[in-house]
C-alpha atoms as a printed R data frame, in Angstrom:
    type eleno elety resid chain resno       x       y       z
1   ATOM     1    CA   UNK     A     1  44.846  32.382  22.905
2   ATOM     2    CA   UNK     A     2  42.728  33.719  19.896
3   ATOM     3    CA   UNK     A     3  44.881  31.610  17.563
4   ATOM     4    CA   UNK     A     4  44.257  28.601  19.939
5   ATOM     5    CA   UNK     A     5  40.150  29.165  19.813
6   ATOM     6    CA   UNK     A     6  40.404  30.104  16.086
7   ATOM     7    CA   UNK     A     7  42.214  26.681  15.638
8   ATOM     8    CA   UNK     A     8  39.285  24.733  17.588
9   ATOM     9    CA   UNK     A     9  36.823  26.054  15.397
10  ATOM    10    CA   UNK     A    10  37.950  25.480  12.155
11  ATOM    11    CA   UNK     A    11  38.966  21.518  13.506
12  ATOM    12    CA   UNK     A    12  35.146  21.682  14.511
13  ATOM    13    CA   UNK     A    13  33.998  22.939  11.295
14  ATOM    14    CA   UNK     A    14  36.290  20.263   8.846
15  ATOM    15    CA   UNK     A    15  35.112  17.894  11.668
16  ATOM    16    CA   UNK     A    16  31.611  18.526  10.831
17  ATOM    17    CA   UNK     A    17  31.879  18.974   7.026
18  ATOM    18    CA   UNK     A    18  33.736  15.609   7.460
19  ATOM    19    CA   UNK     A    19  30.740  14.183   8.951
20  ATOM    20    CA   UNK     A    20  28.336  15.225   6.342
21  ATOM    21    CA   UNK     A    21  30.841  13.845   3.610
22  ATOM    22    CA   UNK     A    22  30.743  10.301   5.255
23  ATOM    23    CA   UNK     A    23  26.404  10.336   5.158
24  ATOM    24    CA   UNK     A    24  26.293  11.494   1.992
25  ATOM    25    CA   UNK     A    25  26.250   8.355   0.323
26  ATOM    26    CA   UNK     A    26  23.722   7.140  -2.111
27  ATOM    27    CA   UNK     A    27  20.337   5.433  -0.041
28  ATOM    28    CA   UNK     A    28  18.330   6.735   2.737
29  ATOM    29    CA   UNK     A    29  20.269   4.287   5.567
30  ATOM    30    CA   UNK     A    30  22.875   7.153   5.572
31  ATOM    31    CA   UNK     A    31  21.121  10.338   6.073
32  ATOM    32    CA   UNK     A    32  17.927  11.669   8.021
33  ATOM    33    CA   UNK     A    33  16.042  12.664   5.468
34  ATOM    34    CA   UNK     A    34  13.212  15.212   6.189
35  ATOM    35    CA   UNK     A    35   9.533  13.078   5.800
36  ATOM    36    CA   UNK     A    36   7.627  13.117   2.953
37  ATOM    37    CA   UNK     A    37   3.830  14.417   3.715
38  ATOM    38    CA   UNK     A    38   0.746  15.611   2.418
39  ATOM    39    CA   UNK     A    39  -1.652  18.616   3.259
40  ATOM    40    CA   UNK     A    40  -4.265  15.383   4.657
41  ATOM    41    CA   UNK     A    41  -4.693  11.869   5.887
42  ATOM    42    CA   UNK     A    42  -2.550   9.783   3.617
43  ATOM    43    CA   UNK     A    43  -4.645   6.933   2.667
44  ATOM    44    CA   UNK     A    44  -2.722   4.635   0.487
45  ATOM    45    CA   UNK     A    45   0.941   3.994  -0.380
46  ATOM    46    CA   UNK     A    46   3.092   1.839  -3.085
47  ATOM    47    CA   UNK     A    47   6.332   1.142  -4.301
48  ATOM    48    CA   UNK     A    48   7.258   1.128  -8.108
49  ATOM    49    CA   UNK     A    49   8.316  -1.988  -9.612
50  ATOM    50    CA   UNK     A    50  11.858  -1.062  -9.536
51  ATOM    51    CA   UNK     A    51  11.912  -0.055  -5.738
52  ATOM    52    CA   UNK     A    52  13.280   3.459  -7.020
53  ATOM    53    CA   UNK     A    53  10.071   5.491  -6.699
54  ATOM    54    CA   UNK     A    54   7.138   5.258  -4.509
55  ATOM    55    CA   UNK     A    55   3.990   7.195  -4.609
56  ATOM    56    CA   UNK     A    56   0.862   8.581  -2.328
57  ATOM    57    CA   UNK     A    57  -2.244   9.120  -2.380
58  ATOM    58    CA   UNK     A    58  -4.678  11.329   0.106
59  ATOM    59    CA   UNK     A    59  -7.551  13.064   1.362
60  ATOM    60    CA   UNK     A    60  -5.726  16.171  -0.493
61  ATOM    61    CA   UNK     A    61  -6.918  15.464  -3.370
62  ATOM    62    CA   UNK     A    62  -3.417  14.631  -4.819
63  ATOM    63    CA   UNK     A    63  -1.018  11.834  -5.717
64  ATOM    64    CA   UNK     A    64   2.441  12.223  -5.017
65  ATOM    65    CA   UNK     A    65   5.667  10.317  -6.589
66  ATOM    66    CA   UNK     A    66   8.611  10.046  -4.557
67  ATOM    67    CA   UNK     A    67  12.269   9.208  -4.791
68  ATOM    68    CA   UNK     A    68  12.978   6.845  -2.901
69  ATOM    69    CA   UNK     A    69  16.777   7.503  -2.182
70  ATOM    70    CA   UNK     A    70  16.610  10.979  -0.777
71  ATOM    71    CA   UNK     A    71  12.638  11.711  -0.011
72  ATOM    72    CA   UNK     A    72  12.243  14.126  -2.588
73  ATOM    73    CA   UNK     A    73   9.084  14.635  -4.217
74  ATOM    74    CA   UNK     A    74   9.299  14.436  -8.353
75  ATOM    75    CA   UNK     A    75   5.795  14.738  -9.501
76  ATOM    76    CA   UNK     A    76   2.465  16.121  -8.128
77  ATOM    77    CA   UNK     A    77  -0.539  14.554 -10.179
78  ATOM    78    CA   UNK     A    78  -3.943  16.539  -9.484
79  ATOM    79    CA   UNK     A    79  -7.318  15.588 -11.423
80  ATOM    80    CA   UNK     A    80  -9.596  14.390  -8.847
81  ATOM    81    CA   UNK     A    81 -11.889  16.637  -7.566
82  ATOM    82    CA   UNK     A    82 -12.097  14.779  -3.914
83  ATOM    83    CA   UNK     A    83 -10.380  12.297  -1.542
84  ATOM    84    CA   UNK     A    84  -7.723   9.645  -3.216
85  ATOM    85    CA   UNK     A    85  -8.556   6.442  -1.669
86  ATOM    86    CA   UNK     A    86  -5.729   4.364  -3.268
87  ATOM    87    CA   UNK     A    87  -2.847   3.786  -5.720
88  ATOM    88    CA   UNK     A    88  -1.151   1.254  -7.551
89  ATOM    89    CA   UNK     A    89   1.811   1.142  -9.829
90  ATOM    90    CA   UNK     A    90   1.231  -0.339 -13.310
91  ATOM    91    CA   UNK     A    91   3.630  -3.563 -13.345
92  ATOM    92    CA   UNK     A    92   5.815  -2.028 -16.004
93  ATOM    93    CA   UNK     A    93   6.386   1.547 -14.039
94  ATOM    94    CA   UNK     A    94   5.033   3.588 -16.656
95  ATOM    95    CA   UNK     A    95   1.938   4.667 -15.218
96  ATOM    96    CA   UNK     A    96  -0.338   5.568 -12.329
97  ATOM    97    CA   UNK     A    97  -4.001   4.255 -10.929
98  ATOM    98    CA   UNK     A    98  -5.250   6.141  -8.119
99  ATOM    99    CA   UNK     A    99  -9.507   5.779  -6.940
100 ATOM   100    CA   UNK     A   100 -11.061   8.842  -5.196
101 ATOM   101    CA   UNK     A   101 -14.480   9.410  -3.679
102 ATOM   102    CA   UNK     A   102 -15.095  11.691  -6.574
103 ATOM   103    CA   UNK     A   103 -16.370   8.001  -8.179
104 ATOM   104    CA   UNK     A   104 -13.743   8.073 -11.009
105 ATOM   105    CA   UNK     A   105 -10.470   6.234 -11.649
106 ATOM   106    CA   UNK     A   106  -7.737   7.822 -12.898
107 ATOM   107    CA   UNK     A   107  -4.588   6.524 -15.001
108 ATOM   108    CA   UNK     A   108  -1.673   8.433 -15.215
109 ATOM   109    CA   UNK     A   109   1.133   8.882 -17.433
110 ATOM   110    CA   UNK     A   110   4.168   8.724 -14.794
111 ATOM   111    CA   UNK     A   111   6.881  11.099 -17.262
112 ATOM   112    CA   UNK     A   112   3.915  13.895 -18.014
113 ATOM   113    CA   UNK     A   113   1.640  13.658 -14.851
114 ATOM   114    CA   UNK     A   114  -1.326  14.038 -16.465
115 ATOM   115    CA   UNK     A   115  -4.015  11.822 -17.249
116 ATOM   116    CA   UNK     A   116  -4.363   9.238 -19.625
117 ATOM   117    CA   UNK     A   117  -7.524   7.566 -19.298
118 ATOM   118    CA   UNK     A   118 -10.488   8.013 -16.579
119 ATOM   119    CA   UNK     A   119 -12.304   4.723 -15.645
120 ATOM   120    CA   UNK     A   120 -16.409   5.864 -14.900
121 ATOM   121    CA   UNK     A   121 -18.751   3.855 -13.950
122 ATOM   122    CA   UNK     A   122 -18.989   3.340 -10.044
123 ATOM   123    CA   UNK     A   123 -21.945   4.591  -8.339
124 ATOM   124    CA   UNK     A   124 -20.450   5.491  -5.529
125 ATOM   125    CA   UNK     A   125 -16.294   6.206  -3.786
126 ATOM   126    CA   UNK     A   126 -13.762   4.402  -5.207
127 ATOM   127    CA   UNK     A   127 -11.658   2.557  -2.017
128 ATOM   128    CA   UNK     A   128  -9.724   0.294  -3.763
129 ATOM   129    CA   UNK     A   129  -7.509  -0.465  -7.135
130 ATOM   130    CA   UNK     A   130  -5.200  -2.649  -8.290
131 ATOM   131    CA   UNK     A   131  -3.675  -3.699 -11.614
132 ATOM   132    CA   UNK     A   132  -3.481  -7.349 -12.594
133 ATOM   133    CA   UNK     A   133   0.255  -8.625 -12.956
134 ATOM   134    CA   UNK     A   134   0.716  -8.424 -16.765
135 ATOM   135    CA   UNK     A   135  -0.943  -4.949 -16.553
136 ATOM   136    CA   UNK     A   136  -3.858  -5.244 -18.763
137 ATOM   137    CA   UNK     A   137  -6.667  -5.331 -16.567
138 ATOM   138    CA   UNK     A   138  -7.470  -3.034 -13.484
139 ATOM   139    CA   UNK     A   139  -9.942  -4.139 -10.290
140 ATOM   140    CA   UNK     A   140 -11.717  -2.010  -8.142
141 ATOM   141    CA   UNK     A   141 -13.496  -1.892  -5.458
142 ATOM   142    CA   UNK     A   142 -16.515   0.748  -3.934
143 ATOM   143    CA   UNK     A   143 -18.796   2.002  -1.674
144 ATOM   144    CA   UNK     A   144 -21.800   0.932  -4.226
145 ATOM   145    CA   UNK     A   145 -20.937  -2.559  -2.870
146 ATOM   146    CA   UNK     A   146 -19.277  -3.853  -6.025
147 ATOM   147    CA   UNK     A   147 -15.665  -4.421  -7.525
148 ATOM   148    CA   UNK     A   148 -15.352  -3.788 -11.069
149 ATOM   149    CA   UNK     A   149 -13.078  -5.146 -13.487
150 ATOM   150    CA   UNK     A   150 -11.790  -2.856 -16.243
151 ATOM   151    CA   UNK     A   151  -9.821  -3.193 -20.028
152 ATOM   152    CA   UNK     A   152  -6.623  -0.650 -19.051
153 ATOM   153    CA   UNK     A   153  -6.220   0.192 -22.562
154 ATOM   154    CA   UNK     A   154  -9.670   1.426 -23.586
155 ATOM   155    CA   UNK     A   155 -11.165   2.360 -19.860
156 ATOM   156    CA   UNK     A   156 -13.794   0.004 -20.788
157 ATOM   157    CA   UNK     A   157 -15.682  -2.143 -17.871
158 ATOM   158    CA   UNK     A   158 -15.049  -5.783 -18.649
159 ATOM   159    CA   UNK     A   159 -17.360  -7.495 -15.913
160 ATOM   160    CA   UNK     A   160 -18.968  -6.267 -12.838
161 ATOM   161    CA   UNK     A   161 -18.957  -8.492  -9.270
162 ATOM   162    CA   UNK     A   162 -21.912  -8.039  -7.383
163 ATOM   163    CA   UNK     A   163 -22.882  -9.789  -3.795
164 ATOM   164    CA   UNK     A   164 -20.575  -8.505  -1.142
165 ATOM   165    CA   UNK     A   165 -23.469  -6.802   1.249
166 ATOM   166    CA   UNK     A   166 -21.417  -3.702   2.355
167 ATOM   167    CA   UNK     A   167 -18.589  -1.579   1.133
168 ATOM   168    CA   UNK     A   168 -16.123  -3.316  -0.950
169 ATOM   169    CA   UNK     A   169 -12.479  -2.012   1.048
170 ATOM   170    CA   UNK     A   170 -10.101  -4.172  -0.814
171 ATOM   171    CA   UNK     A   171  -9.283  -6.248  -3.787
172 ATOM   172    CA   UNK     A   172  -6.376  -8.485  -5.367
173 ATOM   173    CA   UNK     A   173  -5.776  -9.915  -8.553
174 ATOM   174    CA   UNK     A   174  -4.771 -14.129  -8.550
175 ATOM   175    CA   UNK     A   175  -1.024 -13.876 -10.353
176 ATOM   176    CA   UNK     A   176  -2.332 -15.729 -13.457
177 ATOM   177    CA   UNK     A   177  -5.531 -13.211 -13.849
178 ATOM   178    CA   UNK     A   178  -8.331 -15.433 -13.473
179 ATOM   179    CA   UNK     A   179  -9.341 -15.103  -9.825
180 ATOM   180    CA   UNK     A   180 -10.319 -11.921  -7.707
181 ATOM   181    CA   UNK     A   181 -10.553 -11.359  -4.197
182 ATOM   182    CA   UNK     A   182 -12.922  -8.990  -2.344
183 ATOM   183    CA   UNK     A   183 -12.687  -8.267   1.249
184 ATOM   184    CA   UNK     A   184 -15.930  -6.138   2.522
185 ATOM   185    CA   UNK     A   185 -17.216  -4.404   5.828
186 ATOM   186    CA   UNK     A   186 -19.969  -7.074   5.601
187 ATOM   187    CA   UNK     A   187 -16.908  -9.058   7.358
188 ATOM   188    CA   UNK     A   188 -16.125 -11.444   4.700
189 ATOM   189    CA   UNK     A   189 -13.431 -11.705   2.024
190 ATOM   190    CA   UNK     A   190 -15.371 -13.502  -1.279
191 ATOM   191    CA   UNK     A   191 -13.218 -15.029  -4.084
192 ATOM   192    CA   UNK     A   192 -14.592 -14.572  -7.393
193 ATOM   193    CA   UNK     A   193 -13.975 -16.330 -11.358
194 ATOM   194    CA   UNK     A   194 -12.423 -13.415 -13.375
195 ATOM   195    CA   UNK     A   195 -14.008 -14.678 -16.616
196 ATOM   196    CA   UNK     A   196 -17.875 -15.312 -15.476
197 ATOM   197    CA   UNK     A   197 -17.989 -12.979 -12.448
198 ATOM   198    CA   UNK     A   198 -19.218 -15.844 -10.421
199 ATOM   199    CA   UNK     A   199 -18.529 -16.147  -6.628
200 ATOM   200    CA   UNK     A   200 -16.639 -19.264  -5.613
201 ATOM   201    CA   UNK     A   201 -16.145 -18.928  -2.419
202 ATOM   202    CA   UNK     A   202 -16.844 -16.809   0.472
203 ATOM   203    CA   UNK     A   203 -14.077 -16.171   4.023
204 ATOM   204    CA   UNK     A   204 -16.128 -16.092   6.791
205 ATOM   205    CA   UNK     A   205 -14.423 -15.622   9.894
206 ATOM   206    CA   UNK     A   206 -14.091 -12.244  11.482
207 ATOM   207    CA   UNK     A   207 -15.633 -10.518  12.987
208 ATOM   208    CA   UNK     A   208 -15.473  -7.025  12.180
209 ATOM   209    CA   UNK     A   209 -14.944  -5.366   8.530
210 ATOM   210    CA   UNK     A   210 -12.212  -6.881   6.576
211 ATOM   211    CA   UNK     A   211  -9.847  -4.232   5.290
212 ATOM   212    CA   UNK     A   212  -7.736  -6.119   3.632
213 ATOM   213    CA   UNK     A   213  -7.368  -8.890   1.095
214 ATOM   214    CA   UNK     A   214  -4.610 -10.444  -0.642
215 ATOM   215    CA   UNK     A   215  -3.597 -13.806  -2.498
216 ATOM   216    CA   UNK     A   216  -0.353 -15.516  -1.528
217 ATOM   217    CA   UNK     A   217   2.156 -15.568  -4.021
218 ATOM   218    CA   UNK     A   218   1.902 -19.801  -4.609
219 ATOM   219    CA   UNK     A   219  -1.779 -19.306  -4.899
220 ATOM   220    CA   UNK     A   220  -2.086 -21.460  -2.141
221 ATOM   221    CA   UNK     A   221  -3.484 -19.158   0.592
222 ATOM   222    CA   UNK     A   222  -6.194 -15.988   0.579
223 ATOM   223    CA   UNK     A   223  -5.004 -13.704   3.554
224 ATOM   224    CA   UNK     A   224  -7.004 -11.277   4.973
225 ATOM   225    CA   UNK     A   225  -7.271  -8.216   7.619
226 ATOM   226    CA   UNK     A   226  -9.897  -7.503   9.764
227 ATOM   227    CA   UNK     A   227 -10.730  -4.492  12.094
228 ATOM   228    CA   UNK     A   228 -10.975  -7.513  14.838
229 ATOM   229    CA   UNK     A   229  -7.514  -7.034  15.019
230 ATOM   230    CA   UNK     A   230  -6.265  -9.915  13.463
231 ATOM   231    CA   UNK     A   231  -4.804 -11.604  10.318
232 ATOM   232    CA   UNK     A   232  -6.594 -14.686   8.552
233 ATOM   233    CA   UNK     A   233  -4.717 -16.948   6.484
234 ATOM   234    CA   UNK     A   234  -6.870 -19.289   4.835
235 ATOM   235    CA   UNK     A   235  -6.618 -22.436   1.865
236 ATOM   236    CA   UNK     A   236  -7.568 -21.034  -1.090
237 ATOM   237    CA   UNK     A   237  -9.348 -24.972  -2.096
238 ATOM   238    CA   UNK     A   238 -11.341 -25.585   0.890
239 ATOM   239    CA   UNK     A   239 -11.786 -22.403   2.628
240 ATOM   240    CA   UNK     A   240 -10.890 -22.896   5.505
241 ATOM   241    CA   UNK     A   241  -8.989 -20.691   7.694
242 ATOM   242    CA   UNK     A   242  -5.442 -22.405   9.091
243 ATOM   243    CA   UNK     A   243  -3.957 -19.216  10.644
244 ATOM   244    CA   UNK     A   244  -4.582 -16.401  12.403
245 ATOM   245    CA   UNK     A   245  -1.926 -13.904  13.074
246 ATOM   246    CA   UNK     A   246  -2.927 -12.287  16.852
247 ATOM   247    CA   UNK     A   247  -0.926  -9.342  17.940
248 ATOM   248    CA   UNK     A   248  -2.051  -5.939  16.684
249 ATOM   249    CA   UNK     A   249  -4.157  -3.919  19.641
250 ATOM   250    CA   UNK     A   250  -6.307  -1.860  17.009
251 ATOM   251    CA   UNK     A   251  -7.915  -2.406  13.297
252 ATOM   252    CA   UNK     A   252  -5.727  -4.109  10.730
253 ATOM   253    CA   UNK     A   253  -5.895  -1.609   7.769
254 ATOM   254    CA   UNK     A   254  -3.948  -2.620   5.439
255 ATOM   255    CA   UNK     A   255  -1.385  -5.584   4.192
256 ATOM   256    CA   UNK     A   256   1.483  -6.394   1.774
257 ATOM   257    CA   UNK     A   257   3.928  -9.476   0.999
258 ATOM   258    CA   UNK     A   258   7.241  -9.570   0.208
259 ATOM   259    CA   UNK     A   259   8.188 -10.157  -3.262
260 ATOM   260    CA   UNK     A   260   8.703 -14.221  -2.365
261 ATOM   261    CA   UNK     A   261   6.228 -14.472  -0.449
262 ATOM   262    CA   UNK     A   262   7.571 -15.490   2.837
263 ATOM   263    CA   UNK     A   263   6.587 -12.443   4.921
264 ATOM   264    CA   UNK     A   264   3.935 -10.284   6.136
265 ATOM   265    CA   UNK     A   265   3.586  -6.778   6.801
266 ATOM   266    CA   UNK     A   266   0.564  -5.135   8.349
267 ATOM   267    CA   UNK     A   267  -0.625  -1.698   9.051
268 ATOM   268    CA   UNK     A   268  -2.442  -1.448  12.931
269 ATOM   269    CA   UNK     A   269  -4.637   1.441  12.849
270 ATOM   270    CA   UNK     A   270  -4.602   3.717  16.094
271 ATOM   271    CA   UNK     A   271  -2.110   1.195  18.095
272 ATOM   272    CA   UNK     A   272   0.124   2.904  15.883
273 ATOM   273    CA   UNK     A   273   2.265   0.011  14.738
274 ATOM   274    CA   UNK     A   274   3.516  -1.799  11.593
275 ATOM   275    CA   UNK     A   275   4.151  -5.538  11.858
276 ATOM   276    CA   UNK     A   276   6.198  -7.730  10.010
277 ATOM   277    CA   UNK     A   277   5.249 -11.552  10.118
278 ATOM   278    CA   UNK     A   278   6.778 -14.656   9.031
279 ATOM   279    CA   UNK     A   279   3.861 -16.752   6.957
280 ATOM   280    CA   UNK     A   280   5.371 -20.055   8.225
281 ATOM   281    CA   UNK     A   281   5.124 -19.649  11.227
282 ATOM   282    CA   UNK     A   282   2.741 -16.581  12.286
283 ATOM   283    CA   UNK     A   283   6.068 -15.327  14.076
284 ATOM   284    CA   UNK     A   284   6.493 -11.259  14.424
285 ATOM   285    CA   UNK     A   285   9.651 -10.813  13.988
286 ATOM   286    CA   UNK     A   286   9.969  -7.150  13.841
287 ATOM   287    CA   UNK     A   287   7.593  -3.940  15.453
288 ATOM   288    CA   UNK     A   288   8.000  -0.550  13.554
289 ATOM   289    CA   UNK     A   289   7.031   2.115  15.704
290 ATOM   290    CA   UNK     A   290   7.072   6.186  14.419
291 ATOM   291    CA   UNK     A   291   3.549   7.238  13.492
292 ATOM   292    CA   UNK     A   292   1.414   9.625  15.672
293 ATOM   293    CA   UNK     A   293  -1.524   8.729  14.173
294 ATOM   294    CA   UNK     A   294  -3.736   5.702  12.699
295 ATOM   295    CA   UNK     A   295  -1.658   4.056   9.943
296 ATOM   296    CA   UNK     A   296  -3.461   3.445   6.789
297 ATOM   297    CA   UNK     A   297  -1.883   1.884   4.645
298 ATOM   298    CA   UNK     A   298   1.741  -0.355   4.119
299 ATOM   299    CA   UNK     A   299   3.552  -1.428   1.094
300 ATOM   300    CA   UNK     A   300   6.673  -3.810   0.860
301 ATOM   301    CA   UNK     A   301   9.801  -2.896  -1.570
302 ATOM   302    CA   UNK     A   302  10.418  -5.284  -4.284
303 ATOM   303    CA   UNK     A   303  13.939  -5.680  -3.100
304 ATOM   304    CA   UNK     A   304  12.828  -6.543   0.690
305 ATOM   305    CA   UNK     A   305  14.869  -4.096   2.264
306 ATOM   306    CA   UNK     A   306  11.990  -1.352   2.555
307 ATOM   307    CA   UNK     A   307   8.937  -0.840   4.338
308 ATOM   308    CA   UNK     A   308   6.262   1.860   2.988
309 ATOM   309    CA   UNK     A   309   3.775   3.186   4.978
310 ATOM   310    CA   UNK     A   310   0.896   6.200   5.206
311 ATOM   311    CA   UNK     A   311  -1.286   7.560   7.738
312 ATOM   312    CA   UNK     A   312  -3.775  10.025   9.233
313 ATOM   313    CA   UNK     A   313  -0.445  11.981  10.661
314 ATOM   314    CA   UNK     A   314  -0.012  13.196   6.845
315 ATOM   315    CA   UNK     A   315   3.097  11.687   6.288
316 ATOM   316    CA   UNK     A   316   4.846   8.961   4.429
317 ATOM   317    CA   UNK     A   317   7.296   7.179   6.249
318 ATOM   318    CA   UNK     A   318  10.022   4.461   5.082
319 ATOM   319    CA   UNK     A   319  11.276   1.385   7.297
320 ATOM   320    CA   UNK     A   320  14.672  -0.611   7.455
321 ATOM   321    CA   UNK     A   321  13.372  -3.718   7.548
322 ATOM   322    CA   UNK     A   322  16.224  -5.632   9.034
323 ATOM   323    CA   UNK     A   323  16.962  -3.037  11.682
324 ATOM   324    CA   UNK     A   324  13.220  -1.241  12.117
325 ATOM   325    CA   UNK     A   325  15.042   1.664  11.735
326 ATOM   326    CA   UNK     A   326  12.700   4.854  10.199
327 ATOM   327    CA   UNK     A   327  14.301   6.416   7.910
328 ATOM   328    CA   UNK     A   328  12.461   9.043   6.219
């Protein structure tokens, strides 16, 4: 008899060890993999341009860089002295741009974790920055009302975009670097000449603060996200809007396209849900569901496998997109 029980444990035990062996391979489909957080709101999220890293930024203080394969974290940067607002990967992965409410942008080196340059110059929180795609320019955007456009080598400010009549919460960079977009809690997203600063054209449509702007990747379409709940997709030439994307129950916060362009993904605030559209058609075709709290921000893997996403719950979380699955 204690030979028999003896026996069932150790076929439990290689059973089990068995197990582990199978999930152990490389990628986070195979194994639950404990979730990434921070000691505050995470307000902003990105992947690096290989899809290998991501990183974090929050009301901590702190940006975080994390592997995307098993969750672990492989660099803390600290520097700012108050909130991080948002991040952005430099195209070529070598470095790091996070905004804070301590009025400075920061660039990091991504192999030391300390600071290379520190843009000044805001009067006011930093909410947004981005990098423009060959990586030589940097946009932001601020409480102070304006976005300001930025030399990456030398820190310098190139140009700075005033008119928006509220906080500036978002901005994008056109793929060829000579248009800007600037969505604002006045409600309107305002596109803008790179070279002369001039506005060309202003979105006006929602009704509520628009959190989020973005150009399509044809250069076609300006999208937008509004804390009316709703997505605006509108021609770039006329203005005019010729979609709106109806579904989310709370604020949009925060948006991202795929690497070709074809889908959507969008952050919904307090109804506590990530969306993933089809552009075409305006089509959800998948619901992620996992936060506990308002979701800030969303980012889309270069590879389109992976969703990103932050929010007021601390944590990090990353999506299956084909499945919906979370898996970290």
């Amino acid at each position: 008899m204690k030979f028999l029980t003896e026996s069932v444990i150790t076929l439990m035990l290689a059973l089990s060890l068995f197990g582990v062996f199978l999930c152990g391979c490389a990628g986070p489909e195979c194994q639950r993999i404990p979730t990434p957080s921070h000691d505050d709101i995470v307000t902003s999220v990105a992947f690096s341009p290989d899809g290998t890293t991501a990183i974090s930024g929050s009301w901590d203080g702190t940006v975080k860089l994390w592997r995307i394969a098993d969750g672990r974290m492989l660099m803390l940067f600290r520097g700012h002295t108050d909130r991080v607002t948002s991040v952005a990967f430099s195209p070529d992965g070598s470095s790091v741009l996070s905004g804070s409410w301590d009025k400075n942008i920061i660039l990091w080196n991504i192999t030391s974790g300390r600071p290379s340059i520190t843009f000044t110059g805001h009067a006011a929180a930093i909410t947004a920055v981005t990098f423009s795609p060959d990586g030589n320019l940097i946009l932001s955007g601020s409480t102070d009302r304006t976005a300001k456009l930025w030399d990456t080598m030398s820190g310098s400010e190139i140009r700075s975009f005033t008119g928006n009549l509220d906080v500036v919460t978002s901005v994008d960079i056109s793929a060829d670097g000579n248009y800007l977009l600037t969505g604002s809690s006045d409600g309107t997203m305002r596109l803008w000449d790179a070279k002369t600063g001039t506005e060309l054209k202003i979105f006006d449509g929602h009704f509520s603060v628009v959190s989020a702007a973005l150009f399509s990747r044809d250069r076609k379409y300006a999208i937008s996200g509004s804390w009316d709940h709703t997505v605006g997709i509108w021609d770039l030439s006329s203005g005019r809007l010729i979609r709106r994307l109806t579904g989310h129950e709370d604020w949009v916060t925060s948006l991202a396209l795929s690497r070709d362009g074809r889908y959507l993904v969008s952050g919904g605030g307090k109804d506590l849900t990530i969306r993933l559209w089809d552009i075409a058609t305006g089509e959800t075709l998948q619901i992620f569901k996992g936060h506990s709290s308002y979701i800030t921000s969303v980012a889309y893997s270069p590879d389109g496998r992976h969703i990103l996403s932050g929010s007021w719950d601390h944590t990090v979380k990353l999506w299956d997109v084909r499945s919906g699955k979370e898996l970290f």
